[in-house]
MIKEKE-7710 format. One record per atom (N, C-alpha, C, CB): x, y, z. Coordinates in pm, whole numbers, plus 50000, padded with zeros to 5 digits. Glycine has a CB too. Layout:
% MIKEKE-7710
XYZ...
% end
This chain:
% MIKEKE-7710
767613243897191768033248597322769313256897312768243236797418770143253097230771513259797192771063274497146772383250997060770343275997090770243288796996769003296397061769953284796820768083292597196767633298697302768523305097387766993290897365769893294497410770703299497532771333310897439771903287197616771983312197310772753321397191771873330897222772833316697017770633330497172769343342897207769563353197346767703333397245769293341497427769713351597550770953358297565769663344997670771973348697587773173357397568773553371097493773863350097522773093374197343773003382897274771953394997345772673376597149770823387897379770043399397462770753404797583768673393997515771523399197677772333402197777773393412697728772903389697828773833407297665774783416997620774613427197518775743410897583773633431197467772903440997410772613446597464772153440197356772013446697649771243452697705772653458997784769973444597773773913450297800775603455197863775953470997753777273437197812776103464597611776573477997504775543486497542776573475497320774033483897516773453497997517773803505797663771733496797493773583498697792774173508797903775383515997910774283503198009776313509597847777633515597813777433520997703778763507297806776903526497632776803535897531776263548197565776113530997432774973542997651774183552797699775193564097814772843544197773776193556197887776533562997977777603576897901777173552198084778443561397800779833575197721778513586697650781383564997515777303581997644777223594697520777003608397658775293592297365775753600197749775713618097874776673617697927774593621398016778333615097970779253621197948779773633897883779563614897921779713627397787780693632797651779503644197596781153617297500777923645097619777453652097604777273664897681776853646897583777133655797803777593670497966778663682797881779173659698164779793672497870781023678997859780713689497751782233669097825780213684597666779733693697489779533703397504778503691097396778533705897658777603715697636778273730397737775933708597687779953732697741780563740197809781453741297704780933736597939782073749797747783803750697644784793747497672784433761597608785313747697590786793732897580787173742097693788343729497401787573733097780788083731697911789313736297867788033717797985790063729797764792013730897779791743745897688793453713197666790773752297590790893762297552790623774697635790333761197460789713768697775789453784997855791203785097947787493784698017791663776297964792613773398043794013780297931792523755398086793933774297824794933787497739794793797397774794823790897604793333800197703792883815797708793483824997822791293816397728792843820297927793113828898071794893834498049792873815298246795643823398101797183821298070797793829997969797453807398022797303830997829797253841597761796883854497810796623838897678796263859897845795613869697839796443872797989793933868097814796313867398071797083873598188798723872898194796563866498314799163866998114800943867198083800543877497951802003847298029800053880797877799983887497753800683881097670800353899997752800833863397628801823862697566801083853897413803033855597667801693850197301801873847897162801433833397178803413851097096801603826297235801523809297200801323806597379803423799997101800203795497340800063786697525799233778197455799153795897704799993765597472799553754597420799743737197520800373755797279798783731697564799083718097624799593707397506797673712297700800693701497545801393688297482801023678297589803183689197458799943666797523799803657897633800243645897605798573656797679800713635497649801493624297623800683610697562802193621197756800463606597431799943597497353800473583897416800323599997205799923575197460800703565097554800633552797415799693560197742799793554397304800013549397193800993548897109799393552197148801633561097088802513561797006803773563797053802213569596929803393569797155804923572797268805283588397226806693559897221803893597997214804503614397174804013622397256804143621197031804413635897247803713642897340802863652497145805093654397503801353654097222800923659297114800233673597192799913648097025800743679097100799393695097132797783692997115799623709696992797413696997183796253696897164794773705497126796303693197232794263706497115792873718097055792503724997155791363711496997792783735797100792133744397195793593755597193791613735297366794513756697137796033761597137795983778797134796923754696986796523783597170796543799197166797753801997037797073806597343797443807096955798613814596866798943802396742800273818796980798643792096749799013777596675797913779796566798813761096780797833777596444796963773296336797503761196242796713785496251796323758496165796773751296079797413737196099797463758496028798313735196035799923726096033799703726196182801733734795962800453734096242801523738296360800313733796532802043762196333798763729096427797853728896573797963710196568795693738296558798093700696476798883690596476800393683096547798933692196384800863696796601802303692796653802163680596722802993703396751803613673296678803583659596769804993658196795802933644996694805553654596927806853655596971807443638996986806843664697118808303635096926808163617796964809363619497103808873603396792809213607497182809633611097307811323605697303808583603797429811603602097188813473607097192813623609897140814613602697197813153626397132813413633497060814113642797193812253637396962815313641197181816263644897344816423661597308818383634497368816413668097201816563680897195816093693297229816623681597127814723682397246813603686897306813183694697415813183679597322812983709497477812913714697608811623709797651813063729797618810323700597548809573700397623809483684297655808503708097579810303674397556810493661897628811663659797730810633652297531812683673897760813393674297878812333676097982814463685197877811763685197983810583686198078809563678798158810003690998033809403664898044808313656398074809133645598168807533650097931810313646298073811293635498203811943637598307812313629098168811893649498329813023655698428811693658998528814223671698361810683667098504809833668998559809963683198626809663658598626810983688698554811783701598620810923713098494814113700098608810913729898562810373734998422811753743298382808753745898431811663746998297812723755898152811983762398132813283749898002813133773598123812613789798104813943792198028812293801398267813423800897891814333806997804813873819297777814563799997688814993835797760814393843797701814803847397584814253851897762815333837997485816183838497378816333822997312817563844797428814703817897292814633806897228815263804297099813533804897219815513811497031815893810796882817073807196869815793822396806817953811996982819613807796999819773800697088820623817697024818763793597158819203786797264819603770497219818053788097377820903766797313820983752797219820183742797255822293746097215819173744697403818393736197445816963738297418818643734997564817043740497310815403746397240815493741297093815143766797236815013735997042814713732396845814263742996821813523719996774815623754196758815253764896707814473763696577816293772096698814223751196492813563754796411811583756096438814133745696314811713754796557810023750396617810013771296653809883733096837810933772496710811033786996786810943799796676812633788096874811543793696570811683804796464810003803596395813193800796334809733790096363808563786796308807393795696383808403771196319807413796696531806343804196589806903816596591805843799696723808163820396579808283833496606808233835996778807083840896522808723827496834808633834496985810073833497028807533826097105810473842397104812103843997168811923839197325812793863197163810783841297393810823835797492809993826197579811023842797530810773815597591809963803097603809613794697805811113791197487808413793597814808383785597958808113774797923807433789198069808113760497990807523748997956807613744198119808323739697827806823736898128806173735798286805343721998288804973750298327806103712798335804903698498375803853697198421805153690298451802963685498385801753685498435801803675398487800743687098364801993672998607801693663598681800823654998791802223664798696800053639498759798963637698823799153630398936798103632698749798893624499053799213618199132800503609299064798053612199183801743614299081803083611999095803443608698960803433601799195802823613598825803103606898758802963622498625802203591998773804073621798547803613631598451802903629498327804563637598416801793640398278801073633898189801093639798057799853632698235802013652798088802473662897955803083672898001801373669197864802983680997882803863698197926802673710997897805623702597781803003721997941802063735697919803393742097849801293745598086803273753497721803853759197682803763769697677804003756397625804123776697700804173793897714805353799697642804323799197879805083806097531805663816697440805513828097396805743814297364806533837797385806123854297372807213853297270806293867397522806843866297180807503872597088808923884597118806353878397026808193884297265809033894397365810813885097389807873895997560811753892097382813093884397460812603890497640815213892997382813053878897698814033880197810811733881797918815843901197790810843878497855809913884597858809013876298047809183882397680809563863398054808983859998166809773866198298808903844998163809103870298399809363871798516809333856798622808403882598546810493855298721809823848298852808543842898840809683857498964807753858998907806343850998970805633848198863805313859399074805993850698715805033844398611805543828698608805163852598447806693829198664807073814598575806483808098723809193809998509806163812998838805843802698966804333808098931806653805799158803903810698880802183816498845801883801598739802033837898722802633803298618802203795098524802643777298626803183799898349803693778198685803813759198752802383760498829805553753798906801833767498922800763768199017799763763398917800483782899091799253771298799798393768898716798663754198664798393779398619799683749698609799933736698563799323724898695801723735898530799933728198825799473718898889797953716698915800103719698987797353726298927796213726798956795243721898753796073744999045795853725698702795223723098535795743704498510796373737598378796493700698573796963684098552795523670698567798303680698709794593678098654793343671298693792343672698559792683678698838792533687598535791413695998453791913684798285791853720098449792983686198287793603679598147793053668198112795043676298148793643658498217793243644698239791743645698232793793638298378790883647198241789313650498256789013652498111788893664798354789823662098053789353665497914789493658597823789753674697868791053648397867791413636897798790233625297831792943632597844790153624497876789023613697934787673613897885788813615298079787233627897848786193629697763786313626597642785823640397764787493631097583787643625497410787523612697406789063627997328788243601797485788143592997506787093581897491788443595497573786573592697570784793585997593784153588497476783723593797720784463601997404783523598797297783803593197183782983607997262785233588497197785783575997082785003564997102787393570197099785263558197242784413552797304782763551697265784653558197408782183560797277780543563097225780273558197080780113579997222781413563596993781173559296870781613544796858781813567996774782613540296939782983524196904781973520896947784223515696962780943522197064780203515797104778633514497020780283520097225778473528596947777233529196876777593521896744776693544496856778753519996695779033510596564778733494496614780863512396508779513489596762779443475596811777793475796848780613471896953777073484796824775513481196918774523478796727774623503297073775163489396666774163483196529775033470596473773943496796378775893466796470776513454996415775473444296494778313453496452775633445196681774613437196722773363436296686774523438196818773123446196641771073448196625770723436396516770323468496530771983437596422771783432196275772163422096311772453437496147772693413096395773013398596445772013395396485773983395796542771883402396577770203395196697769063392396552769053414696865769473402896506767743405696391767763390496302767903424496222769353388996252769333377396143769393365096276770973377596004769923363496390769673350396427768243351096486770763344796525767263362196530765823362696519765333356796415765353374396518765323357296319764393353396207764923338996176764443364096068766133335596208766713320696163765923313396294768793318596161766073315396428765213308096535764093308396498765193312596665763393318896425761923319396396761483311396285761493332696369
% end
């Protein structure tokens, strides 16, 4: 009777993982079948500022960093890895995340509120950084860099916050998809570990 009631239970909850597997994978598959969301959202931003680097830093609540993420305009390699740890106070874009205020430089390389060695590394002189914020709460930074000095205007820098606010939903969404498909795979590893349980306490009841 013990290992009838074990039986069922395992079937119950086999039948719990596979629905939750089933759901992260058409998620995460929907999502597949469009383009990276945070890369058309560079793109555009690029192409209509004309500028060198536009990259999202979104906040790792694991590690406590703000990390760039895929999809980066002008970033390769090394530099598409960036990870900012959050006292790291020198920071214009962990001033940003805490203050919630944006910074605008047109002379990043000398500025003392910029890590000129990040500025020289990309080669850009003029820098925006702009919060993303979700119902009251911030969840990273947008970066905007040109090779140009002195190169943002006003309505670019109230163009790029407009875009940030409205991209804070779009982010979170995209984050939420990776998520899910971490998710999919923890779940398709926890569903064959089960198969091979049910299978060996099948044949031991049998």
């Amino acid at each position: 009777e013990d290992l009838d009631r074990a039986h069922a239970r395992l079937i119950e909850k086999s039948k719990q993982l596979r629905t939750l597997h089933d759901v992260a994978c058409a998620l995460t598959a929907r999502a597949a079948q469009a383009p990276s969301t945070l890369a058309a959202i560079v793109s555009i931003v690029a192409r209509a500022l004309e500028t060198d680097i536009v990259a999202f830093l979104i906040l790792d609540e694991t590690t406590g960093e703000l990390v760039c993420q895929p999809g980066a305009v002008g970033l390769e390699g090394e530099n598409l890895l960036y990870r900012l740890p959050m006292s790291e106070e020198r920071s214009s874009s962990v001033r940003v995340f805490k203050t919630r205020r944006p910074f605008v430089t047109g002379d990043a390389q000398n500025d003392p509120q910029v890590i000129a060695r990040y500025a020289k590394m990309w080669s850009v002189h003029s820098l925006m950084v702009v919060p993303l914020i979700l119902e009251g709460r911030c969840i990273g930074v947008m970066r905007v860099g040109s090779k140009r000095r002195n190169a943002f205007s006003d309505e670019q820098i109230a163009l790029v916050s407009h875009i940030a606010e409205e991209a804070a939903i779009i982010v979170e969404t995209a984050v939420l998809n990776r998520r899910l498909t971490k998710t999919a795979e923890q779940l398709a590893t926890l569903n064959r570990m089960k198969d091979e349980f049910v299978s060996t306490v099948s044949h031991e009841f049998k």
